[in-house]
Structures are given as structure tokens and as C-alpha cells.
C-alpha positions, 0 to 999 in steps of 0.5 A, spaced: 492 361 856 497 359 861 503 360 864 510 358 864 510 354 870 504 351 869 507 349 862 514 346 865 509 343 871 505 340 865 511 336 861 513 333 869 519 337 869 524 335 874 526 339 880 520 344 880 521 345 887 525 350 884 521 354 881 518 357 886 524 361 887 523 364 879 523 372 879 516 375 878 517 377 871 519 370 870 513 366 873 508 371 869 511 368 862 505 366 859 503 363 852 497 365 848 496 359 843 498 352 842 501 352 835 504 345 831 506 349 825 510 355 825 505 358 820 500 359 824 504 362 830 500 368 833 504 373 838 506 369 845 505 363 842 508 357 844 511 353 837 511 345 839 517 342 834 515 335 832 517 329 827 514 328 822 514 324 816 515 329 812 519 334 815 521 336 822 518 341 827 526 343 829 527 346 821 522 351 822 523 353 830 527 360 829 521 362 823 516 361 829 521 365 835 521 371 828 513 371 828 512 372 835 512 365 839 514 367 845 517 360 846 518 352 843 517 345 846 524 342 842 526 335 843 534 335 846 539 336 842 535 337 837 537 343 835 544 340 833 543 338 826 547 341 819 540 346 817 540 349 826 547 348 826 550 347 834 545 352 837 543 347 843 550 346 845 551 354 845 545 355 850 547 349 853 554 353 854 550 360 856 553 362 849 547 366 845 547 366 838 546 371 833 538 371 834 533 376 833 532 375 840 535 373 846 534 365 847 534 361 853 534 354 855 529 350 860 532 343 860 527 340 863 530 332 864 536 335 867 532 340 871 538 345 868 535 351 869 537 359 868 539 363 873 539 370 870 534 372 863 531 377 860 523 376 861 522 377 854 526 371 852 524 365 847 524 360 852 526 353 849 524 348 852 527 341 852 524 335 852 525 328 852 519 327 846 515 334 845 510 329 842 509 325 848 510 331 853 505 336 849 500 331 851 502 330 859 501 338 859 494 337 856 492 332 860 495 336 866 491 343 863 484 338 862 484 336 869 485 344 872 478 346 868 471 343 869 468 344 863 463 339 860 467 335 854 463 333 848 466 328 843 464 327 837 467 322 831 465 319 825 467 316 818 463 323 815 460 328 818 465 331 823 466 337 822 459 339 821 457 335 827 461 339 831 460 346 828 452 345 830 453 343 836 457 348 838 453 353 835 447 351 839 450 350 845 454 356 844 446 360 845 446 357 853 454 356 854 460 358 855 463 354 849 470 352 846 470 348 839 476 345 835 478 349 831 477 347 824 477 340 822 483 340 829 482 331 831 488 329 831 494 327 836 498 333 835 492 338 834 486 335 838 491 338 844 492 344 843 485 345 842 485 342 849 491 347 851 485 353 850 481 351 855 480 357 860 476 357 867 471 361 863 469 355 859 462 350 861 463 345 855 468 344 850 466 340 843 471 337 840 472 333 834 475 326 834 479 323 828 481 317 827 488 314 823 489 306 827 486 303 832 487 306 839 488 313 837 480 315 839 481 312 846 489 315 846 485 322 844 479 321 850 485 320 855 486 327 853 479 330 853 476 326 858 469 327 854 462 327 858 458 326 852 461 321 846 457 323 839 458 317 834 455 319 827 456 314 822 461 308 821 463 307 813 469 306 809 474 312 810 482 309 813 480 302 810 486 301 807 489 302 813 484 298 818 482 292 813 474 292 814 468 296 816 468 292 823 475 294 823 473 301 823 467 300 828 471 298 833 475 303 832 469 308 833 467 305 839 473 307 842 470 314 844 463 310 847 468 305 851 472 311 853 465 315 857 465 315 864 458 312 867 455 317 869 456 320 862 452 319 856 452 317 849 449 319 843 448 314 837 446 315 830 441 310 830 440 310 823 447 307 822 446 299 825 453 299 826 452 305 831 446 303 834 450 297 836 455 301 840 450 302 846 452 295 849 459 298 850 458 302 854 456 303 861 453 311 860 447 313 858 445 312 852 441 317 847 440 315 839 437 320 833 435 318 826 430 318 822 425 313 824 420 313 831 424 308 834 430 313 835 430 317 841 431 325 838 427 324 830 424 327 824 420 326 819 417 331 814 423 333 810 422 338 805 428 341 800 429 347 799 434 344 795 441 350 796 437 354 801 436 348 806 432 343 809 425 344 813 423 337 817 419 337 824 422 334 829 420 329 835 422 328 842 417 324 847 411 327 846 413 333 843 414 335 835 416 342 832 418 343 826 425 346 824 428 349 818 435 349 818 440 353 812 444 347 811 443 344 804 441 335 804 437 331 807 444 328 810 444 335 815 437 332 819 442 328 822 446 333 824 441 337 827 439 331 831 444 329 833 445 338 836 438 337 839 441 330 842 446 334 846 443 340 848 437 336 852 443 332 855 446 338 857 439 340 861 437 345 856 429 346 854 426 344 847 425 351 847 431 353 848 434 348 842 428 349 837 430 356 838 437 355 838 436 352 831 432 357 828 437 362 828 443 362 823 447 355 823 455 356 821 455 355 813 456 348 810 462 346 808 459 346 801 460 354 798 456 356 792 460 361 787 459 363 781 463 360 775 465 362 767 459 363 763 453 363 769 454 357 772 453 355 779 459 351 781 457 347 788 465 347 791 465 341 796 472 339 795 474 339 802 475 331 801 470 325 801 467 319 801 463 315 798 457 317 803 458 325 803 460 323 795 452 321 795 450 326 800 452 332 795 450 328 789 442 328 792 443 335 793 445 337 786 439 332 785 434 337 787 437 344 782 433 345 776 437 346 769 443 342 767 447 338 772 455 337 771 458 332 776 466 333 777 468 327 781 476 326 783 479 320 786 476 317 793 482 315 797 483 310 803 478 305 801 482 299 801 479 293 798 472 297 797 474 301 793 471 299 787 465 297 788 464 305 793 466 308 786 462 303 782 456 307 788 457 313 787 458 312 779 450 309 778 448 314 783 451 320 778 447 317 772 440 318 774 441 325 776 446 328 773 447 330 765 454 331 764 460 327 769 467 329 769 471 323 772 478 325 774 483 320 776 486 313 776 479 310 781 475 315 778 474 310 772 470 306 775 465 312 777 465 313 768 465 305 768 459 304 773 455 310 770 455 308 763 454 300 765 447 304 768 445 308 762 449 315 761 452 315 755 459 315 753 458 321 749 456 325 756 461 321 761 469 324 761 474 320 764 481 325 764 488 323 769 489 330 771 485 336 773 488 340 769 484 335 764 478 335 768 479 344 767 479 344 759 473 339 758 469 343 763 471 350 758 468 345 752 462 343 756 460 351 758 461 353 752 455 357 749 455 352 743 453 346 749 448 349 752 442 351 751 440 359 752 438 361 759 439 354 762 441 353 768 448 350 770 450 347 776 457 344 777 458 339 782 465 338 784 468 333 789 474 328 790 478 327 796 483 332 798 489 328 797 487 330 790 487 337 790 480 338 786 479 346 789 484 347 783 478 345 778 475 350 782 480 357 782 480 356 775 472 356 774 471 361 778 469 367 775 473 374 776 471 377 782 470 384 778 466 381 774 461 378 779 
């Protein structure tokens, strides 16, 4: 929360000594929330009106004012078009519009402001670049508050990574995270936009589209902490190579002070040879002893989660964490890594990790005729691909394996679908390919023993939904088995729709 003198302040407004002057009313204006979609928009919210490829923030301004904003960042003039008609202009002018509340205009670059308004106005301020002065107002706010930042980015695991983090942390801290997968250069700032005094430490995920963002990103944040979890080929076809990639990883590793602290997975060659970019400490987690923070003894319990002792100096405990797959050990490292650079106990971590950890992205519902359909259509790469293929490795009965698309692979692509395709034919017993790439997971998996007979290479989901009717079909499958089906693609690919339509009627679960 902040106010709107904070606000104005924040974007550089011009003639701010002028603000001092403002009624009380007026200087007690503050903002709840951050919101770049107006759909999102929560009372006294402030909307950030920005261009975009597909649409311009400016078209849906008066929807956020009618869901309760309380005010909009607007570029000048923006706001004359065919589909807003000259209402700029008319505030410009003192006119007021017929709007479902009073407007009022801020021109912060000509330092225009009104002399008389209702406190219980929209307040519209305008800017040269809402874009660009969302992220001065957020490195402005960052700088008022001193909590500990912790950055973490990564091909995969983001989002899982953060969320564990910030449940251990949370057990000892003040914490703030982002809110869902909230990484990018218009949504990594309004989760900055939430930092209060209160806050300790603040764990944020990182996203990556170009060279250049993560270190544009840790400009904003200023993390402390910078956590690299693994470097693959997401956003190839934009970057060219994995090198390409690891460098631009390595930017939030550059980016940390010298008194801050890098943790490195150490199982990823390409990560571990981040520590020679950077002048802060460094800790690294893995699966063998060379690693700072490891573990060894794994155990599946296979839905239900991982068992694993884990080691730090001259100390081993042994965990069991509800988070399905060998590839969420790491996660937990990499959790354990943060909390000892933090200065809490071992004690404290091991019993932080006991207690419940936030629910994986992959959710288990039931499905037509019994099934259990394994829902990881989040999105996906070729690691979280085989990660969730090893866990359906792990169940009894019969397996189904729903693969989509993977996207953003660029000159790998083949050979990653051909990957995953030669992994799916030694565990699963039905494969269902949907989709142009996801041929070559069919192609790969017969080129390695599966028959043609039990491999289904479809165009559409709705496709990949009438095979799936056919293969749960009582004449398919033997009485009393078991049937898990897995299904995951990338989410330009939208295979949740596979999901909806297999899902079994609540009232009859």
C-alpha cells in the first residue's frame, strides 16, 4: 500500500514541491494494489494502462475505475482515440465527462495539477511511458524498504522453487512472494508495489524472454540472494543456443552485491559455472557431496512425495516432503540453501520442511471411468516433461501419457521432443501425441519399441479427447486396473481443455 504523493513522487513527477500544499484529504489517497489487468482490479487499486502487442491497456481504463480503482498510470493523450473518444482533452479543459465517477487528471510532465477535487475521485495519472514510470515508482518504493530480496530464475522450476522458499522462510519471517508465476517486466513491479515496512524478506520469481531483462529485473528488486536453478532450452528460438541462455541466467548472479549470496544448483554444469561471475558468496545444492547443501537416499512414495536425507557439513536428517518426483529434492535444497544463508538453524529448516509445503503444480483429479488424470498442463519443457513422466513412472496400473507441443525450442526442438518420446516408451502404455511437434514424440517412441498400435498422433485436442474416450473404454481395459493419465504440453497449447473434458462430474466424485 502506498499513497498518492508517494505515487507521484515515485514516477518523478515535475513541480512536486507543490504537493506539500495538497488538502489532507488528498494526501491520505492511497493505493492497495498494482494491477496491469483490469480484470484483476480489487478496490482502490491502481490500474497501469499498458501497450502491448495484443491489446492497449488505455481500451479497458473506464472498466478498472467501474471495479473499484481508485486511480490509473495513463500515457498522455492516450486516452484520445475512436474507442475513449476525447476524454483527455476534456479533463484537460475541467470538463467531466459522464462517468460513473468524477475524474481527475495529474499531468505529471507538465506538472498541471488540479486545484479542487473530491477525494473520492479517480485520479488519472499521466505519463510520458506508464511502462517505464511503473518501474521508476518501483525502484523508488524498493529503495524505502529494507527487506532482504531473494531472486530466483531458471528454465524450470521457478515457480515451485519460490513457493518453497517462501513457505520455509515464512516460518521465521516476515515474508512477501510473488504472486503466481508474477516474473515479468510489467508484473515482476507490482509485486515490488506490495512491500510494506513490515516485510523482512521478499522472494521473488524472475522470468526471462531476451538477454537483458534479469539484470533490468534486478535493477528493480535489488536482490540479496540470487537462486539459479537450472539452465535448458526454454526461449531458444528467441536466444539461438543454451549458452545464449546461460547468459542470460547469469545476469541475476552478476547482478548480486558483494556482500550478498548465490545459490547455485550444483548438478547443472552450466549453474555451477555461474560462480565465477560473481564477487558474492557462493552456496551450491545437488544431489552429490561435492555440493554444499545434498541429499542422497531418495525414496518415492510416488503421489504422495519424496523421502531423502539431507546433508549440510557435518550434519544429515532425513526429510519427507509432499511433493511428488525426484526432480523436487532440488527444490527443497535449494529452500534449505536460503534459509542457512538467512541465519536460521538446521533445526529450524528441518522442521520447517516438515510441516505442509504449498501444493505442486501437478494436481491429481478424478476422471471418466476411475481414472486418475495427472493435470500438469501449466506449461512445459523438455526437463519438467520427463520429470512428470518418472513420476507416472512410479504408479501401478496402467499408464496414458497425453503429450502436447513444446514451444520455444527453436533449433532443438526435434531432438527435445525425440527425448522425451524415447522416455515415454519405457514407461507408459499408451501415448497420445497432440499436435504438429508432437509427432516426433510418436516418431521417437516407436523408433524405440512402442507399438504403432498403442501410439496416437492427433492435430487437436479435441482429437487427443475422442481417442482418450476410446482408450478408457471398458472393452480397453482390464477390471479393476488402475489407470493414470498424464497429460502435459505447453500452455500455448491449452491442454487443460483435455482435462475439463475427462474430469469426472463433481457429483459424481
Amino acid at each position: 500500500m502506498f499513497d498518492l504523493i508517494h505515487m507521484l513522487q515515485g514516477v518523478g513527477a515535475k513541480e512536486q514541491t507543490a504537493l506539500s500544499a495538497w488538502p489532507r484529504a488528498w494526501q491520505a489517497i492511497t493505493f492497495r494494489e498494482v494491477v496491469v489487468d483490469s480484470r484483476e482490479t480489487v478496490p482502490d487499486a491502481l490500474f497501469v494502462a499498458l501497450s502491448g502487442e495484443q491489446t492497449d491497456g488505455h481500451r479497458f481504463v473506464q472498466d478498472a475505475a467501474e471495479r473499484g480503482a481508485r486511480g490509473a498510470l495513463v500515457r498522455r493523450g492516450a486516452l484520445d482515440d475512436p474507442t475513449t473518444g476525447s476524454l483527455y482533452t476534456a479533463l484537460q479543459h475541467g470538463e467531466q465527462p459522464v462517468l460513473t465517477a468524477p475524474w481527475v487528471l495529474l499531468d505529471t510532465v507538465s506538472g498541471v495539477y488540479p486545484t479542487s477535487a473530491d477525494p473520492h475521485s479517480f485520479w488519472l495519472v499521466a505519463v510520458d511511458d506508464p511502462m517505464a514510470a511503473l518501474h521508476q515508482l518501483a525502484r523508488y518504493h524498493r529503495q524505502q524498504h529494507a527487506a532482504t530480496v531473494i531472486g530466483i530464475t531458471g528454465s524450470v522450476g521457478k515457480t515451485s522453487t519460490k513457493e518453497v522458499i517462501a513457505a520455509l522462510l515464512s516460518r521465521q519471517f516476515a515474508t512477501l512472494k510473488s504472486k503466481r508465476s508474477y516474473n515479468s517486466e510489467a508484473t515482476l513491479p507490482t509485486v515490488l508495489l506490495q512491500l510494506t515496512p513490515e516485510h523482512q524478506v521478499a522472494v521473488l520469481e524472475m522470468g526471462m524472454w531476451a538477454a537483458g531483462e534479469l539484470r533490468k529485473l534486478a535493477d528493480l528488486a535489488r536482490p540479496h540472494i540470487g537462486v539459479v536453478t537450472n539452465v535448458g532450452p526454454s526461449h531458444m528460438e528467441r536466444l539461438g543456443s543454451i549458452e545464449a541462455i546461460a547468459q542470460a541466467k547469469a545476469e541475476l548472479i552478476e547482478s548480486l552485491p558483494a556482500d550478498g549470496v548465490a545459490v547455485l544448483n550444483a548438478d547443472d554444469e552450466r549453474v555451477r559455472a555461474m560462480a565465477r561471475l560473481t564477487s558474492a558468496r557462493v552456496i551450491t545444492y545437488g544431489l552429490q557431496p561435492t555440493a554444499d547443501v545434498w541429499a542422497d537416499a531418495l525414496v518415492s512414495r510416488g503421489l504422495e512425495g519424496m523421502r531423502f536425507r539431507v546433508h549440510y557439513q557435518d550434519v544429515a536428517s532425513d526429510v519427507f516432503v509432499p511433493l511428488p518426483g525426484k526432480h523436487h529434492v532440488s527444490t527443497v535444497l535449494a529452500a534449505a540453501a536460503v534459509g542457512l544463508t538467512l541465519g536460521m538453524s538446521w533445526d529450524a529448516i528441518w522442521h520447517g520442511l516438515q510441516q505442509p509445503l504449498p501444493t505442486n503444480r501437478l494436481q491429481v483429479v478424478t476422471g471418466l471411468a476411475g481414472s486418475q488424470i495427472l493435470d500438469d498442463t501449466y506449461n512445459a519443457a523438455p526437463a519438467s516433461v520427463l520429470a512428470a513422466l518418472n513420476i507416472i513412472n512410479e504408479l501401478p496400473g496402467r499408464r496414458i501419457a497425453v503429450l502436447g507441443d513444446m514451444l520455444e525450442l527453436g533449433p532443438v526442438e526435434e531432438e527435445a521432443h525425440h527425448s522425451v518420446g524415447q522416455r515415454a516408451a519405457e514407461v507408459v502404455h499408451n501415448l497420445v501425441c497432440v499436435g504438429p511437434r508432437a509427432r516426433w514424440i510418436g516418431d521417437a517412441a516407436a523408433q524405440h519399441g512402442m507399438g504403432p498400435e498403442v501410439i496416437h498422433c492427433v492435430e487437436t485436442n479435441q482429437d487427443a479427447i475422442a481417442v482418450l474416450h476410446t482408450l478408457l473404454h471398458p472393452n480397453h481395459t482390464a477390471p479393476d486396473t488402475e489407470t493414470h493419465i498424464l497429460i502435459k504440453g505447453s500452455r500455448g497449447v491449452a491442454m487443460e481443455q483435455i482435462v475439463a473434458a475427462l474430469r469426472r462430474p463433481e457429483r459424481e466424485e
